[in-house]
C-alpha positions in Angstrom: 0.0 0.0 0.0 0.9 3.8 -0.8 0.7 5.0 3.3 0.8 8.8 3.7 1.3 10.2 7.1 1.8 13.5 8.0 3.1 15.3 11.3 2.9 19.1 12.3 6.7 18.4 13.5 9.1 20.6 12.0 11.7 20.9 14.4 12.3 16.6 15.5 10.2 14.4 14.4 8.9 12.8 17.1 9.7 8.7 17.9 6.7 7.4 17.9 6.0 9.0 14.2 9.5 7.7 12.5 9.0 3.9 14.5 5.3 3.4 13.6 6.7 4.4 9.6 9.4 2.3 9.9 7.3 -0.7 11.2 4.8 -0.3 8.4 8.0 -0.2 5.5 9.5 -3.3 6.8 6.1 -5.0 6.0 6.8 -3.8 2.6 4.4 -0.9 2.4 5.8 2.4 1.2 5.6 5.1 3.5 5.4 8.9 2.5 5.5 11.3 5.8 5.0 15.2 5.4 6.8 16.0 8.3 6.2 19.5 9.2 4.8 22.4 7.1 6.1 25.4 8.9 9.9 24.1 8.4 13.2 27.0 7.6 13.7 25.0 4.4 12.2 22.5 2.1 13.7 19.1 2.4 13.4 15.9 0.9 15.1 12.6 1.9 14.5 9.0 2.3 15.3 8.0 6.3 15.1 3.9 7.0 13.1 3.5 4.5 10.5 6.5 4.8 10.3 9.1 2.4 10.6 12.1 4.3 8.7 15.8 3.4 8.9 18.9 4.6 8.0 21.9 3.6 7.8 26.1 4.0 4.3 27.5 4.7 3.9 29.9 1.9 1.5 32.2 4.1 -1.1 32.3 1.0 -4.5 30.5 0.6 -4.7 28.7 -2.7 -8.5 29.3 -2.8 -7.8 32.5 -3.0 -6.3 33.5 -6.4 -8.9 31.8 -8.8 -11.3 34.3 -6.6 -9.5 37.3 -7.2 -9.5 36.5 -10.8 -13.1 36.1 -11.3 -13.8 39.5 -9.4 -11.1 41.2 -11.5 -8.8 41.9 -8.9 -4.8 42.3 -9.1 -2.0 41.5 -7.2 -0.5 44.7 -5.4 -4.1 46.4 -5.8 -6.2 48.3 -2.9 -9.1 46.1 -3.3 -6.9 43.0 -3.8 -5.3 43.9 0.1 -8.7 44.5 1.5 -10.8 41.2 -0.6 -7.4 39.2 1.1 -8.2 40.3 4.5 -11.8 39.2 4.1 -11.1 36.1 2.6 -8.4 35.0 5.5 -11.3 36.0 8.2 -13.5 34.3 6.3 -11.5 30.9 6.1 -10.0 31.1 9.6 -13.6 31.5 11.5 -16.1 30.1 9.0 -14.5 27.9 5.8 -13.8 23.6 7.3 -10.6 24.5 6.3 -8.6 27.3 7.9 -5.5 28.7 5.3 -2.9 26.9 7.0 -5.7 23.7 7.0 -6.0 24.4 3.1 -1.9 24.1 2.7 -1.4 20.9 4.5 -4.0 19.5 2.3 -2.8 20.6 -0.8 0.3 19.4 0.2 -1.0 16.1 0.4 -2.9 15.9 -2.7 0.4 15.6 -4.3 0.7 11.9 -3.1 -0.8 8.6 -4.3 -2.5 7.6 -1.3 -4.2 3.9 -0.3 -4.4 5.0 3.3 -3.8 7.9 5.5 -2.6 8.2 9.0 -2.1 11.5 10.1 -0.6 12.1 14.1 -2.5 14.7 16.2 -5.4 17.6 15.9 -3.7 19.9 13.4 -4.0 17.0 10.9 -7.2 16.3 11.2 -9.3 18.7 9.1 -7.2 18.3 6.2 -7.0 14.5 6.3 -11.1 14.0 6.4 -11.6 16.5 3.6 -8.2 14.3 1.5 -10.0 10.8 2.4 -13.5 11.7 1.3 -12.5 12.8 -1.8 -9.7 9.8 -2.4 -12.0 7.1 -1.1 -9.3 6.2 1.2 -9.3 4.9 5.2 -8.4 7.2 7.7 -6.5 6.5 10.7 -5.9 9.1 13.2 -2.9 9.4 16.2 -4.0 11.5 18.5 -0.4 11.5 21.0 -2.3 14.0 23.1 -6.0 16.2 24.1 -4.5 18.7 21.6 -7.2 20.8 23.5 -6.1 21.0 26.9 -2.7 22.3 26.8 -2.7 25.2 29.0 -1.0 27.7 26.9 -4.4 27.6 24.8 -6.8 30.2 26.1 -10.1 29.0 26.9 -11.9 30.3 23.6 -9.4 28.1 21.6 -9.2 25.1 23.9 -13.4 25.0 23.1 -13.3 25.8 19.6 -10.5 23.1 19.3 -12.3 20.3 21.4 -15.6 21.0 19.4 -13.7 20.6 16.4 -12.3 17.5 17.5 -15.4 15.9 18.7 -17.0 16.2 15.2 -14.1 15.2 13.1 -13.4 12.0 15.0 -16.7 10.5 14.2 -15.4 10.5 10.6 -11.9 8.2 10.9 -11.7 4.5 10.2 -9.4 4.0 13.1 -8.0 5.8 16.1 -5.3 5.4 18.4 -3.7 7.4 21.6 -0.8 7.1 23.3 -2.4 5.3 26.8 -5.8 4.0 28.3 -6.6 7.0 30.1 -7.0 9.6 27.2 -8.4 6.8 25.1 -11.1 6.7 28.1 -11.3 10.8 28.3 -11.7 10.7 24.5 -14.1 8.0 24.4 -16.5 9.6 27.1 -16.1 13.5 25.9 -16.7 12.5 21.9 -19.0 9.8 22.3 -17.2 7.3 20.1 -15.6 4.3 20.9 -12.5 3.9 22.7 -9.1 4.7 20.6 -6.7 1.7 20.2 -4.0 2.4 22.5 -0.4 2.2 21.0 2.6 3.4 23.9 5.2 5.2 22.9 7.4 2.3 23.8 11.4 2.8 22.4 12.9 0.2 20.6 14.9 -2.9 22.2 18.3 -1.7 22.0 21.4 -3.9 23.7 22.4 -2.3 27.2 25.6 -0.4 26.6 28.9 -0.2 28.7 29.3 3.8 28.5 30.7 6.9 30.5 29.3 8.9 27.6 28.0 11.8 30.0 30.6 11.1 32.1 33.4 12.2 29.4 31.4 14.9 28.5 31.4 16.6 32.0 34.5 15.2 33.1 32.7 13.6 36.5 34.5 10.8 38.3 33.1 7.2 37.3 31.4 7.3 40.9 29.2 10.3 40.0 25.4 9.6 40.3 23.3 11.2 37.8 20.3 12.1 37.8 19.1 12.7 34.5 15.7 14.5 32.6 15.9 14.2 29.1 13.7 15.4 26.3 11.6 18.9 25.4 12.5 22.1 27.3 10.1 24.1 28.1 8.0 26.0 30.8 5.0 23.2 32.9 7.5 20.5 33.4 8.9 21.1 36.3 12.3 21.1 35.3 13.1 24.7 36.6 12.1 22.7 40.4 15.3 20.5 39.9 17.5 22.7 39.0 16.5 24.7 42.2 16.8 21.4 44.0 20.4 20.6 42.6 21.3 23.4 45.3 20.5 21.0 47.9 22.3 17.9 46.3 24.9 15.4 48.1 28.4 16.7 46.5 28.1 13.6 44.5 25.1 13.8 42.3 24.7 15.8 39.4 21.7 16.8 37.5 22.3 16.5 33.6 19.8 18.1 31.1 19.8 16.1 27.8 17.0 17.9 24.8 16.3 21.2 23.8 13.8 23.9 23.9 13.3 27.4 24.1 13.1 27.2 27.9 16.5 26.2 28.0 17.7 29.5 28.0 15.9 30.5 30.9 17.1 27.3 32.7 20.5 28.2 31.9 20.1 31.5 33.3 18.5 30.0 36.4 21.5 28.4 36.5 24.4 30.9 36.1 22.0 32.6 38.7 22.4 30.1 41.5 26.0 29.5 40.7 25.3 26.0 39.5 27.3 25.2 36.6 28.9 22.8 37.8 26.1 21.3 39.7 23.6 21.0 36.4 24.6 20.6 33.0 23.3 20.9 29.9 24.3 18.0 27.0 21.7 19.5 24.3 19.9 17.6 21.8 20.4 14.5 20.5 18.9 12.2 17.5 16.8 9.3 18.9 19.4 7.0 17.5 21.5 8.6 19.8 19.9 8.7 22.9 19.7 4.8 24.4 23.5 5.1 25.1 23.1 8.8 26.9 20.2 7.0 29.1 22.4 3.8 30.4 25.3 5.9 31.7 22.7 7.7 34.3 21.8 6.3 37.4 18.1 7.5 38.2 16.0 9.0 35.6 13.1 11.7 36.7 9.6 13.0 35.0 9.2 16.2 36.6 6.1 16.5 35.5 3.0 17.8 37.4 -0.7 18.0 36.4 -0.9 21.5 35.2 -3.1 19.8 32.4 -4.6 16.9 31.3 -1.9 15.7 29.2 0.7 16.0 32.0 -1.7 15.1 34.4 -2.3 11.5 32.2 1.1 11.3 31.0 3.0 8.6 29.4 5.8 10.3 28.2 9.2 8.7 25.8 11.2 9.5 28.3 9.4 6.8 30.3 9.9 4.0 28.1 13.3 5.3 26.9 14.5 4.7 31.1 12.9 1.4 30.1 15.0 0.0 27.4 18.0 1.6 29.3 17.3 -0.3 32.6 17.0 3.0 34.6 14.7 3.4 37.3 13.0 6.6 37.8 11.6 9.2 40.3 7.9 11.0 39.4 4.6 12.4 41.3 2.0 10.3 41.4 0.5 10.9 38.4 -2.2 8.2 37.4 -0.2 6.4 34.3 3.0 6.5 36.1 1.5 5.0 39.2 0.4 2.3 37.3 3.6 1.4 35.5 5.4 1.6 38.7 2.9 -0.6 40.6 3.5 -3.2 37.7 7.1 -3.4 37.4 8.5 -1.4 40.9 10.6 0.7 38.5 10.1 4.0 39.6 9.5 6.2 43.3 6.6 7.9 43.5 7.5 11.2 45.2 6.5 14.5 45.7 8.1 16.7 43.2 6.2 19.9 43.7 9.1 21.8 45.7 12.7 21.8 45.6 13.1 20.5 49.1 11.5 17.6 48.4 13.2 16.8 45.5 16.4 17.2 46.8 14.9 15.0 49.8 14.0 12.3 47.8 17.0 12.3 45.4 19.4 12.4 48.0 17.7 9.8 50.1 17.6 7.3 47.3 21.1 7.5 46.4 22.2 7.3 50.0 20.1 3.6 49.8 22.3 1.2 47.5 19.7 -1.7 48.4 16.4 0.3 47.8 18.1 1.8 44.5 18.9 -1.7 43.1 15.3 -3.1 43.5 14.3 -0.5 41.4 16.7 -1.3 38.8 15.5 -4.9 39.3 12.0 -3.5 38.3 13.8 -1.2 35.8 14.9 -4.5 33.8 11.1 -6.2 34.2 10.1 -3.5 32.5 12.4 -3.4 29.8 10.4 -7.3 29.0 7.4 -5.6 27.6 7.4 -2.1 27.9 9.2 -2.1 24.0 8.3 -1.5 20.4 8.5 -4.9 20.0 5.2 -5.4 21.6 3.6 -2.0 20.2 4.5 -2.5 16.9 1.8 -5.6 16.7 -0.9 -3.7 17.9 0.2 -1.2 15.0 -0.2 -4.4 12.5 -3.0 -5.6 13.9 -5.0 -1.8 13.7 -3.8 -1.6 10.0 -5.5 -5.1 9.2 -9.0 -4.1 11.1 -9.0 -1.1 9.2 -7.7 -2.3 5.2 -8.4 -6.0 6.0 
């Protein structure tokens, strides 16, 4: 089959994206992915397999011209400016396609398609209008409530959940990222349950490494504690680095992603007089990333309920401590309590101050025995938390859906 997929990502495309493509090339399918429309360049390359897209948002409406035309009106004209403005209000608020909407799906009417799967809301629109008119199934990926991030205001987070609701009822399949949300989805949209697909990391052989160790020069008996993926503001992260004041002289806190938080972090930082105490690795490929995670000693997911989606996490960072054997420290956040219940790989904590951060950190590392149950449970969880095991749920959605 001719597979399209397509991603808002324009910065990394996320794991979950490039392992469900890759799953569906090795059954010999080929796999196109528009990855990103709002990218610095246009780029085209094939990546395992995948034929990768990506492309600059032109800022235009291709409705628009063949209007213009028919009223008379020219390029560079007064009336031209003014008939633009109206049109872009008009398409933004009223049209079922907003401009941007109208350039992902042009975008994707440039590919042979037997099947469409497109990976969260701003897909969505443009995918339903693509499949009607193709004929074609229509599986959607919702990795989040796209609704309920809390940088949305309140007008947007309804106009986006409304949105949502009707354009769900019109997929062949869908699939989030854990039980919870499928629940919250199932129960706000009144449709059935989404298939539930985690954002398991592929099994990848433990590696020997001192990786981050070399980097910052720290002494083979350094404990790290380490967060790794997306910068930014809701996560928590600003907490730790406060808490890294407190650490034992032995532990270190080491940053691994990017963002544009980082910055501020960094700041924070060079504030507190912490360089030497936190540091920052940057970003790193996925590839790259398994032997970064077996050189810590404790993982940590920050994260604290100032939404939906952090409140129901199940974030790659959490299956990526998985594959690397590394036990972890979280709140008790529903999903997370779960996984630790199963496989007594993590410590729920409180992370909501820096005290009790530091408390919790420096009381696990100053417990050898308590530490290496958890990496007991770490390597239990390793067993099923994997692609491996995701991957046939993928297969087995793709049958139900093209037979």
């Amino acid at each position: 089959m001719n597979i399209l997929m397509t991603t808002a990502d324009h910065l990394m495309i996320d794991r979950r994206i490039l392992q469900e493509a890759k799953t569906l090339v090795e059954q010999g399918h080929q796999v196109t992915l528009l990855a990103g429309f709002e990218c610095p360049e246009r780029e085209s390359y094939v990546q395992d397999g995948i034929r990768i897209e990506r492309f600059v948002y032109d800022w235009g409406d291709s409705r628009f011209p063949p209007l213009a035309r028919r009223y008379g009106l020219e390029p560079g004209s007064k009336g031209y400016g003014w008939a633009w403005r109206l049109f872009r209000a008009w398409a933004n608020r009223v049209a079922k396609l907003s401009s941007f909407e109208q350039f992902i799906y042009d975008r994707m009417s440039e590919y042979q398609v037997d099947i469409l799967h497109v990976h969260d809301f701003p897909m969505l629109a443009p995918a339903v209008e693509l499949a009607k008119l193709r004929k074609v199934p229509l599986i959607y990926d919702a990795h989040e409530l796209y609704y309920a991030q809390v940088q949305l205001p309140k007008a947007v987070q309804d106009k986006y959940k409304k949105k949502e609701a009707a354009l769900i009822k019109q997929v062949d399949a869908a699939i989030t990222v854990n039980p919870y949300i499928a629940q919250l989805m199932a129960d706000r949209y009144e449709v059935k349950a989404p298939h539930v697909i985690l954002n398991a990391a592929p099994l990848a052989p433990m590696k020997e490494t001192s990786l981050l160790r070399s980097r910052f020069n720290l002494p083979a008996d350094a404990n790290i504690l380490l967060y790794q993926g997306w910068i930014s503001d809701n996560r928590g992260i600003e907490l730790l680095v406060d808490a890294a004041e407190k650490f034992q002289d032995n532990i270190y806190l080491v940053v691994v992603g990017y963002g544009a938080y980082e910055d501020t972090l960094k700041e924070q930082v060079a504030r507190k007089g912490l360089q030497s105490r936190v540091l920052f690795y940057g970003g790193v490929p996925s590839a790259e990333l398994h032997e970064l995670t077996c050189d810590a000693d404790l993982g940590v997911i920050p994260y604290h309920g100032v939404d939906e989606n952090n409140y129901f996490c199940s974030p790659n960072k959490l299956f990526e401590f998985a594959i690397a054997e590394l036990p972890f420290v979280c709140n008790d956040l529903p999903f997370l309590s779960d996984v630790v219940k199963t496989y007594g790989n993590g410590l729920l904590a409180d992370l909501g101050s820096s005290n009790s951060i530091a408390e919790t950190v420096n009381s696990l590392f100053s417990d050898p025995a308590r530490l290496s149950a958890l990496k007991d449970g770490a390597r239990k969880a390793r067993g099923t938390m994997n692609w491996e095991v995701e991957s046939e749920k993928l297969l087995g959605i793709y049958k139900g859906v093209v037979g």
